[in-house]
C-alpha positions as CSV (number, residue, x, y, z in Angstrom):
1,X,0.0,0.0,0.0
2,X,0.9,3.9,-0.3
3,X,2.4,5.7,2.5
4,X,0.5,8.7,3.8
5,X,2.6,11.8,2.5
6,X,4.4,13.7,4.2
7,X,2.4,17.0,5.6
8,X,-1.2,14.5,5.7
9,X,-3.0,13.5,8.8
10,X,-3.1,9.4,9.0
11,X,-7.1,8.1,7.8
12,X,-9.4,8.5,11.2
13,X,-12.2,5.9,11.9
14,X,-15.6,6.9,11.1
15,X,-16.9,7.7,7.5
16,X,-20.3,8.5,7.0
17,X,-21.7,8.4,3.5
18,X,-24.7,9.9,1.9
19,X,-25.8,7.6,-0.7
20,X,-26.8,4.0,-1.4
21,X,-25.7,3.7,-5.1
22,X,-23.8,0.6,-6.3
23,X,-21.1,2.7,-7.5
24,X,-19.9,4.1,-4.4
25,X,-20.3,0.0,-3.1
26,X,-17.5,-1.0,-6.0
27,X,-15.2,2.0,-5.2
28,X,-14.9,4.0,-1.4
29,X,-16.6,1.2,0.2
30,X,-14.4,-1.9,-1.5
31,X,-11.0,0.5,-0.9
32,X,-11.7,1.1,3.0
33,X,-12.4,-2.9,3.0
34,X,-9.3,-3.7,1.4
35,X,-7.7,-1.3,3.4
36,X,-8.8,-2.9,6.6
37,X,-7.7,-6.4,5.3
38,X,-4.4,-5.0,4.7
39,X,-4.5,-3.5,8.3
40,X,-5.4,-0.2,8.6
41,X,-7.4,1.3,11.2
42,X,-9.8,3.2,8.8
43,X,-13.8,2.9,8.9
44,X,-16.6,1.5,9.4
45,X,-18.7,3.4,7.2
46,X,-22.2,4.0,7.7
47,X,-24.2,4.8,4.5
48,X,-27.5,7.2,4.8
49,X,-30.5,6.7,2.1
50,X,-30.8,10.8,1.3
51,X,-34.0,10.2,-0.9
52,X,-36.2,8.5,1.1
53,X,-37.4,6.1,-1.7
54,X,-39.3,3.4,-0.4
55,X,-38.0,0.9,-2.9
56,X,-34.6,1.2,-1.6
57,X,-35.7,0.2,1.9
58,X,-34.3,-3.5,1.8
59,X,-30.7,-1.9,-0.2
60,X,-30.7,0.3,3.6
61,X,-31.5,-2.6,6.1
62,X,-29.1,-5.1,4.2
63,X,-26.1,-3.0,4.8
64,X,-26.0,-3.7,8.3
65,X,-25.8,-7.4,7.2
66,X,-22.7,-9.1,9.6
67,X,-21.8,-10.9,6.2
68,X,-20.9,-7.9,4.2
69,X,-21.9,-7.5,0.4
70,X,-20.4,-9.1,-2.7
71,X,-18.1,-7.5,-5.2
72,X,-17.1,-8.8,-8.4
73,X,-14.7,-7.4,-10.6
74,X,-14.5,-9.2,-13.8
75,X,-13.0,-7.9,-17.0
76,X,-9.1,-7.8,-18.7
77,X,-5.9,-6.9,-16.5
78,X,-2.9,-7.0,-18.1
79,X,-4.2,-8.8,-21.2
80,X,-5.6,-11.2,-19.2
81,X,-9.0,-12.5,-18.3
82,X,-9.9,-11.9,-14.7
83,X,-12.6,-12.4,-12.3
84,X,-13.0,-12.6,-8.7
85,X,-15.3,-11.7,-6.1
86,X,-14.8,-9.6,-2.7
87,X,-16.8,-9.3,0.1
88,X,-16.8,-6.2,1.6
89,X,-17.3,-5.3,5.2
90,X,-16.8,-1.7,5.7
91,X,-19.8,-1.0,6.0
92,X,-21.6,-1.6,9.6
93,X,-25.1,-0.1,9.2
94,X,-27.4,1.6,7.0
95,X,-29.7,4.5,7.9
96,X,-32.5,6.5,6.1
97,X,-32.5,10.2,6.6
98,X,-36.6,10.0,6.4
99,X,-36.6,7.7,9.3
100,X,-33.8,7.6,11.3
101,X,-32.7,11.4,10.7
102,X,-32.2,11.6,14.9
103,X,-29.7,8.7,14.5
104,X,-27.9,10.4,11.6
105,X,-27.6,13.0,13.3
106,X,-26.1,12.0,16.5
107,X,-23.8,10.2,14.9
108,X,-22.6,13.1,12.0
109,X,-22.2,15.6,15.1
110,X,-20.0,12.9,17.6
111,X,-18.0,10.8,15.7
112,X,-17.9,11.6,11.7
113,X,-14.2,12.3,10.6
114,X,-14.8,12.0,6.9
115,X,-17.8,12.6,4.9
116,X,-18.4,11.0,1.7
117,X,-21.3,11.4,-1.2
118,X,-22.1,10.2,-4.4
119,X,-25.7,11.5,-4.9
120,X,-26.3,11.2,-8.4
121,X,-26.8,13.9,-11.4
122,X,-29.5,15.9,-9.4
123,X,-28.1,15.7,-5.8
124,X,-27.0,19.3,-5.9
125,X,-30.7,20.4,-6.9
126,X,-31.5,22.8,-3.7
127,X,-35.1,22.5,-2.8
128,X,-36.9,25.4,-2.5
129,X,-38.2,24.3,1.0
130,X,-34.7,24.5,2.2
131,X,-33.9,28.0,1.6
132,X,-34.6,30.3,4.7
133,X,-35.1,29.6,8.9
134,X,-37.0,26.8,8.6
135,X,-33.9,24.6,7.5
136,X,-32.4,24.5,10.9
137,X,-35.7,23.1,12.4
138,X,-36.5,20.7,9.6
139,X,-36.7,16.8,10.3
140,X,-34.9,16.4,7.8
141,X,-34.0,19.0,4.9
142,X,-35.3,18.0,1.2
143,X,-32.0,18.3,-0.1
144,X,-28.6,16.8,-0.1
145,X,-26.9,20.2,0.5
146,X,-29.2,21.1,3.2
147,X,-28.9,18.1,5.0
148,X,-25.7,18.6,5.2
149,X,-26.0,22.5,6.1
150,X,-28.1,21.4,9.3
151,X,-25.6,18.4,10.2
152,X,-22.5,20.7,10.2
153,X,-24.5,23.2,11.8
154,X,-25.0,20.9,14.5
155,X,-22.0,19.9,14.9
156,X,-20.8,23.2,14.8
157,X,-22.9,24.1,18.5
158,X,-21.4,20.8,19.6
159,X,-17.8,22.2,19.5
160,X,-16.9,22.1,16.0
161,X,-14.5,19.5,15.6
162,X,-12.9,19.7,11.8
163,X,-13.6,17.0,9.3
164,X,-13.3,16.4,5.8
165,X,-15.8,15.9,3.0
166,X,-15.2,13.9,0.3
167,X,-18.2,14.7,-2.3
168,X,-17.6,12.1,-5.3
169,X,-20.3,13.3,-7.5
170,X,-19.7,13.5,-11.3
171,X,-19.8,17.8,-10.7
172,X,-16.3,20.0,-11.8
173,X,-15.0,21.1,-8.7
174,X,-17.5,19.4,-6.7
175,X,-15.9,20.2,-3.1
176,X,-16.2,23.7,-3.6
177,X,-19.4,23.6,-5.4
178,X,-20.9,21.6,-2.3
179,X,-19.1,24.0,-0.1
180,X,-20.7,27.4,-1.9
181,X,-24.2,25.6,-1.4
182,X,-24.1,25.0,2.2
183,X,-22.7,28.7,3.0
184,X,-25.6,29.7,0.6
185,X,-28.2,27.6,3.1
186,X,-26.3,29.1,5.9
187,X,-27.0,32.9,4.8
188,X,-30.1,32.1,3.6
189,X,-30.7,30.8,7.3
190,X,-29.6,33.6,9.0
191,X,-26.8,31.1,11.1
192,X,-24.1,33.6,12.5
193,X,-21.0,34.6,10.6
194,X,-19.3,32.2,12.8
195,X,-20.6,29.4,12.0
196,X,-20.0,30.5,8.1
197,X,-16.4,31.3,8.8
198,X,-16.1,28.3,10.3
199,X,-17.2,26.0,7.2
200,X,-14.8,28.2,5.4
201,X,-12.0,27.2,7.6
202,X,-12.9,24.2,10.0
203,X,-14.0,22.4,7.4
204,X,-11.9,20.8,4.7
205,X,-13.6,20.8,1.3
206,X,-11.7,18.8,-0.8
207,X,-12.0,18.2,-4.9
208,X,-12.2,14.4,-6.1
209,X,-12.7,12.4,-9.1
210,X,-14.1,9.1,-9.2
211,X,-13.6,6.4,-11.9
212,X,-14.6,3.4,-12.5
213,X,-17.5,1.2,-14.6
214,X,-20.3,-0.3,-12.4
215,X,-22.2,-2.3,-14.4
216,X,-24.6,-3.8,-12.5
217,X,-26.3,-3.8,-9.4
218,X,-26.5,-7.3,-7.5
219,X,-29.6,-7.7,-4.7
220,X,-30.0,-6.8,-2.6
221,X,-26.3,-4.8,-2.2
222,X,-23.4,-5.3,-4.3
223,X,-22.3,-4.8,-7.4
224,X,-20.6,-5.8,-10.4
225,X,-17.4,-3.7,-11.9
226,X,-14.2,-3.5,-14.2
227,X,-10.9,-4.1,-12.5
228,X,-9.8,-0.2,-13.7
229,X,-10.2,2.2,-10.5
230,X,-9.5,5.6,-9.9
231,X,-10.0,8.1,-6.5
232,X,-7.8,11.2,-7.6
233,X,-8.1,13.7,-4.5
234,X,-7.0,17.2,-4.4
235,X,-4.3,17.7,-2.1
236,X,-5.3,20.3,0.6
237,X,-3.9,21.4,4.0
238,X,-5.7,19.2,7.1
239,X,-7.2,16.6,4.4
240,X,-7.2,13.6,6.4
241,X,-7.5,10.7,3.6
242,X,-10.7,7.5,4.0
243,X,-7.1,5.0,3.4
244,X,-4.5,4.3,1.7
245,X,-4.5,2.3,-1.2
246,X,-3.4,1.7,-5.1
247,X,-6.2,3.3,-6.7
248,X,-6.0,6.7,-4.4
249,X,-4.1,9.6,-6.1
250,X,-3.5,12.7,-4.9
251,X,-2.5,15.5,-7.5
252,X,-2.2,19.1,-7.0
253,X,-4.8,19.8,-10.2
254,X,-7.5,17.8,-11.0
255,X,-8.9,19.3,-14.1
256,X,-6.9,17.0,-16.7
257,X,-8.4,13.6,-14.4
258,X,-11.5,15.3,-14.9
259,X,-11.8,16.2,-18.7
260,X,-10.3,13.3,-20.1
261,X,-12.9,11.2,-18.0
262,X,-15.5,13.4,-18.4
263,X,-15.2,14.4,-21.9
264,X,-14.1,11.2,-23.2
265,X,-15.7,7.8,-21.5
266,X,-18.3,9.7,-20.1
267,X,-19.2,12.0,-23.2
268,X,-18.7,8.4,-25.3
269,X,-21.5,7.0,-23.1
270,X,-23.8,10.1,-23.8
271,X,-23.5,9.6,-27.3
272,X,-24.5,6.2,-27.4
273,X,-27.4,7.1,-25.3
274,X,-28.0,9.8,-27.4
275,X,-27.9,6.6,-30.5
276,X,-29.8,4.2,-28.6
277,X,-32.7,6.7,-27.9
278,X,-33.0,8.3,-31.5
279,X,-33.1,5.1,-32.9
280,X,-35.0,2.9,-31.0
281,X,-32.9,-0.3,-30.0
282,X,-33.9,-3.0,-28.0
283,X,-34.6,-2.2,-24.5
284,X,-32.0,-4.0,-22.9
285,X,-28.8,-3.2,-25.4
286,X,-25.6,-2.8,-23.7
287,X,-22.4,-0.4,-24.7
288,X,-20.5,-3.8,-25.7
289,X,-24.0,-4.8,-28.0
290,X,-24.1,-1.3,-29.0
291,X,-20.9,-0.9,-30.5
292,X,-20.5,-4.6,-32.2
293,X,-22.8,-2.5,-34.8
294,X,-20.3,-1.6,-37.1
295,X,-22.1,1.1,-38.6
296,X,-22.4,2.5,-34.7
297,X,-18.3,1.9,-33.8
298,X,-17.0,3.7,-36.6
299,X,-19.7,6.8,-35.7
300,X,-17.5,6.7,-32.4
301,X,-14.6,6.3,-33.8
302,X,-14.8,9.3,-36.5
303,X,-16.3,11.4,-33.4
304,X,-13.8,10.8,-30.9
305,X,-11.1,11.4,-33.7
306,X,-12.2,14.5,-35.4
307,X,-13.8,16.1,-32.9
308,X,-12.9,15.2,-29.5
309,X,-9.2,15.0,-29.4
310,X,-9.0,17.7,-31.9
311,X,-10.4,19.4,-29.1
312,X,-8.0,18.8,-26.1
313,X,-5.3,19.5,-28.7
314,X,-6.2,22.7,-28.5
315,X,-5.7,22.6,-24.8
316,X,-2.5,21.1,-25.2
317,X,-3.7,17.2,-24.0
318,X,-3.5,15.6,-27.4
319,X,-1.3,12.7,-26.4
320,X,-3.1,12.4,-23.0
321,X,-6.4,12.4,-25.3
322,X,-5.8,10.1,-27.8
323,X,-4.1,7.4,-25.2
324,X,-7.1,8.3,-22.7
325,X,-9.6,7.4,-26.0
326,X,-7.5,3.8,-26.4
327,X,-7.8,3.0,-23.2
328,X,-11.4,3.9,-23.2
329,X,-12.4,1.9,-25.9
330,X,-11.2,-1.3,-24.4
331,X,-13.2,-0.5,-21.6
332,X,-16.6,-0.1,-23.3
333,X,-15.9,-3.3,-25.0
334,X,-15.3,-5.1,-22.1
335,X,-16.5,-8.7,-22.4
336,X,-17.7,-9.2,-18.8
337,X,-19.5,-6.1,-18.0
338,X,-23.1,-5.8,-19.5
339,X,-23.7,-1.9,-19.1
340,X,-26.8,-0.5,-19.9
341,X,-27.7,2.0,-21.7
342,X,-31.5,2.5,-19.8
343,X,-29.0,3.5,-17.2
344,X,-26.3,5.7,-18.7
345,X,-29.3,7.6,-20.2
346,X,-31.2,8.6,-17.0
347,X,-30.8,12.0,-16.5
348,X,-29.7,12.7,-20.1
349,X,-30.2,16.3,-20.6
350,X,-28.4,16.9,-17.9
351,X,-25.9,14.7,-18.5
352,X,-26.0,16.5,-22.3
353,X,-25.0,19.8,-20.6
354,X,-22.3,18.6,-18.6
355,X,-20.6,16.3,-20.6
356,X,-20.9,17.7,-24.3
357,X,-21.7,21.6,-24.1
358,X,-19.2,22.1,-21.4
359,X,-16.5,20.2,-23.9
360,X,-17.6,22.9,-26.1
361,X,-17.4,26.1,-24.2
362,X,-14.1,24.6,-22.6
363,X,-12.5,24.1,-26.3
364,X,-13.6,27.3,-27.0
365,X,-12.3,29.5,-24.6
366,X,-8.6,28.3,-25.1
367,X,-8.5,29.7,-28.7
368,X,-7.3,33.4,-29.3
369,X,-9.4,33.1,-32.7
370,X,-12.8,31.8,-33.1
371,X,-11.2,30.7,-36.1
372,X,-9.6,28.0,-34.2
373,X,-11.9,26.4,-32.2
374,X,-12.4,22.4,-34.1
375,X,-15.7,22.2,-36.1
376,X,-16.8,19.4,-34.0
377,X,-20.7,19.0,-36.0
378,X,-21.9,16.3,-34.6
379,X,-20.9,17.3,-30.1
380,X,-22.7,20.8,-31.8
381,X,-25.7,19.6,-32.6
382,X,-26.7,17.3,-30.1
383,X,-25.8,20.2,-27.1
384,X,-28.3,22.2,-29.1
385,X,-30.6,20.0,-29.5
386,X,-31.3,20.3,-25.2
387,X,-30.3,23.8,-25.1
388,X,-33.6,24.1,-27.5
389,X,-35.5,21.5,-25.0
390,X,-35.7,18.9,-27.4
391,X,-36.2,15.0,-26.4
């Protein structure tokens, strides 16, 4: 394993993570496992429902399960076949904010040392019932972000102890964009400047990007996913890491992790979506199904050639590009994963917005002459197509 470097605090114990999704089961929550196999004195986590959704009921109460959850990675590492299956048991309990939010709460405000969350394309969405007084009082807040807002507020009148939070949502930036939300709800709350000056500077925000393809969803926890793994986490002053392990990189700058995985695998997934729901395939078709189409794979091909990497060229990344675009292909065409493309396309317009236009605007603010920005017709159209509002 990695050595904690030098100028880090060593991992603490408790995590507490917002969000049930499967991803976050095949990533944090197999790391901190593998983690305490190798020794470390990191975890448990506890993972809280945030939606409330009465069909994930039974995914809650099974995370306490003294067995753990099963993992299986399956796919090609180092040219080779391989499968094989984990089972992880980081976790010790599952709670519902709906139900349990006095539980949650007691347990954010006396013993959380890192926070983690991975709640999906529309997590940052602030409800409109959050926004004023009645936030402090509410049991619990509609949103994520004022969830949050009330937790660290609490735990703020309890003494204040510093902790980190580790949001892995798919947003650029997304520690400080979580951050700028909750001192929003805070204002908007009329909380005292300390409190505000004290999520500026007791608590540690920190960027991350999260990578890796989790396929499917086994019942009723677990998961299935590729052997590639990524947690890049911005390096910042009092970040005390979840572990260490292989897959955890610190870097001083993000942003090239995040465009080449958001403007290549995850834009190449949009597309297809995009495909698959113009065109009317079968219900079921996976990215591997998808692109045995010949007609379909050489639509990729020619995209991600003339007008993606044409497009981190002009940023300088062309190498990092066109080797990210390799390495991305073999990973849609991964023999053991059966992704599907129902669930890449949930949330699509949004997904349109921050995977394609973004790629756009970002292309086109490096070039001195408008001249210069790559053509790119076919990332064009389809960002206009939901800037219009169409289906």
């Amino acid at each position: 394993m990695n050595a904690v470097p030098e100028g880090l605090t060593r991992p603490s114990r408790r995590v507490v993570q917002f969000g049930t999704s499967r991803f976050l089961q095949a990533h944090a929550d197999l790391f901190l496992h593998e983690a305490r196999e190798a020794g470390q004195d990191v975890g448990p986590i506890t993972v809280v429902q945030t939606s409330g959704a009465s069909a994930r009921a039974g995914r809650v109460a099974a995370f306490g399960a003294p067995g753990g959850y099963p993992v299986i990675i399956r796919g090609i590492e180092a040219g080779a076949p391989v499968e094989r299956r984990v089972t992880v048991t980081s976790i010790d309990r599952g709670l519902s904010a709906a139900t349990d939010w006095d539980a949650v709460t007691a347990l954010f405000v006396a013993e959380a040392d890192i926070v983690l969350s991975n709640t999906g394309d529309t997590g940052y969405v602030i409800a409109e019932a959050d926004r004023g007084p009645g936030l402090i009082e509410a049991r619990p807040p509609a949103s994520f972000p004022g969830k949050l807002a009330q937790l660290l507020h609490r735990r703020w009148q309890a003494g204040g102890r510093s902790l980190t939070v580790l949001p892995c949502e798919l947003v650029n930036r997304n520690g400080r964009v979580l951050q700028g939300l909750v001192l929003d709800l805070a204002a908007a709350a009329g909380l005292p400047e300390a409190f505000r000056a004290w999520l500026r500077d007791g608590v540690v925000w920190t960027d991350t990007l999260v990578d890796r393809i989790v396929s499917e969803p086994l019942e009723p926890v677990g998961a299935v996913a590729e052997p590639y793994a990524l947690w890049a986490i911005e390096r910042r002053p009092g970040l005390v890491l979840p572990c260490e392990h292989p897959c955890i990189v610190l870097a001083d700058d993000l942003e090239p992790f995040e465009r080449l995985k958001l403007h290549i695998l995850n834009l190449g997934h949009t597309v297809l979506a995009e495909i698959w729901q113009r065109e009317g395939r079968p219900a079921d078709e996976t990215v591997r199904e998808i692109l045995a189409d010949p007609a379909i794979r050489a639509r990729l091909d020619a995209l991600y050639r003339d007008e993606v990497v044409p497009g981190f060229a002009a940023r300088g990344m062309e190498a990092d590009a066109a080797a990210y675009v390799a390495a991305t292909l073999d990973r849609f065409l991964n023999p053991y994963l059966n992704h599907r493309l129902a669930d890449i396309a949930q949330n699509h317009a949004q997904k349109v917005e921050r995977r394609v236009d973004a790629f756009l605007a970002w292309v086109a603010e490096a070039a001195r002459d408008p001249r210069d920005v790559p053509a790119a017709p076919t990332l064009r159209a389809l960002a206009a197509a939901y800037r219009q509002g169409a289906a």
